[in-house]
N, C-alpha and C positions, 0 to 999 in steps of 0.2 A: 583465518579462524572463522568461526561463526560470526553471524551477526546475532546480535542479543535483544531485544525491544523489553524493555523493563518494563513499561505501561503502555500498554496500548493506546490508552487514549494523549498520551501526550503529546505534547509540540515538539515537532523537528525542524529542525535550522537547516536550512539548504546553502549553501553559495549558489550565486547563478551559474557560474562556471563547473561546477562541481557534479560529477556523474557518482549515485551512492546507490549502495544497494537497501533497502527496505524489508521489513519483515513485518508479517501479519502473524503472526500466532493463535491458532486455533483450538490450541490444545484442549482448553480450560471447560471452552466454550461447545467443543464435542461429546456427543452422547457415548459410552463407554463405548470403546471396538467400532467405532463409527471413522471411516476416513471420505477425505477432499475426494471428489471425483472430478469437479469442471470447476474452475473459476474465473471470474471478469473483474475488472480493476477499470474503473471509471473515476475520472479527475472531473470538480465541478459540475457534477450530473452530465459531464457528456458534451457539457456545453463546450467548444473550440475558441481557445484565443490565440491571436497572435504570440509567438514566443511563450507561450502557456510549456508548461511543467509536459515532457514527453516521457511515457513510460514504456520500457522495453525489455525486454528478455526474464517477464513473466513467466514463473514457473510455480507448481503446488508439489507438498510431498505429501504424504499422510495427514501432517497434521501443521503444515505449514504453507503461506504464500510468500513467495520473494520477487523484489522487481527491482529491477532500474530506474531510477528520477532523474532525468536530466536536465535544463535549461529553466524556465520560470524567468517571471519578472523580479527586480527586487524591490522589494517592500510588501508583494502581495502573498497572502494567503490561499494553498490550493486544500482544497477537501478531496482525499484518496480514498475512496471507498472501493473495498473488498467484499464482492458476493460471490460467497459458494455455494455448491449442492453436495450433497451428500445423501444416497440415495433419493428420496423423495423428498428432502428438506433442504431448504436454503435459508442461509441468513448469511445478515452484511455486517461489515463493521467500516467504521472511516476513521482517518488519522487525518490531522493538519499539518500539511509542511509548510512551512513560512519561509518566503528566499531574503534572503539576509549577507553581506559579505561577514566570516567566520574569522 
């Protein structure tokens, strides 16, 4: 089924263990007839930790971003930020995952 993100800005619960898929929703946030052309998806500004949160099989459609989270520490807090372009504009948005056993 779809993945759904009710609020974008809110907290998601990770397991460490647990591979989930993620959604960015752009819809809202687009100029009418406006779609994703590139986007990047950076954890903690980019910064690398050990066993830090990996993202994979990032993909955009029109008017959406989806990825894979994998692994994370438990008990920390990662910041997922999502920047697109769209034509000549880009803006970001970030989510917090928190790893946590569920």
């Amino acid at each position: 089924g779809s993945v759904q993100m009710i609020n974008d800005n809110i907290n998601k619960i990770k397991d460490p263990h647990g591979i989930l898929v993620y959604a960015f929703h752009w819809q809202k946030y687009l100029p009418e007839n406006a779609v994703i052309d590139e986007h990047w998806i950076t954890v903690n500004d980019g910064i690398e930790e050990p066993g830090g949160i990996t993202i994979s099989n990032d993909y955009h459609t029109d008017t959406e971003v989806f990825f894979l989270a994998s692994g994370g520490i438990l008990g920390k807090e990662y910041d997922v930020t999502c920047k697109i372009r769209y034509g000549v504009e880009v803006d970001d948005r970030t989510m917090k995952i928190i790893i946590n056993n569920r």
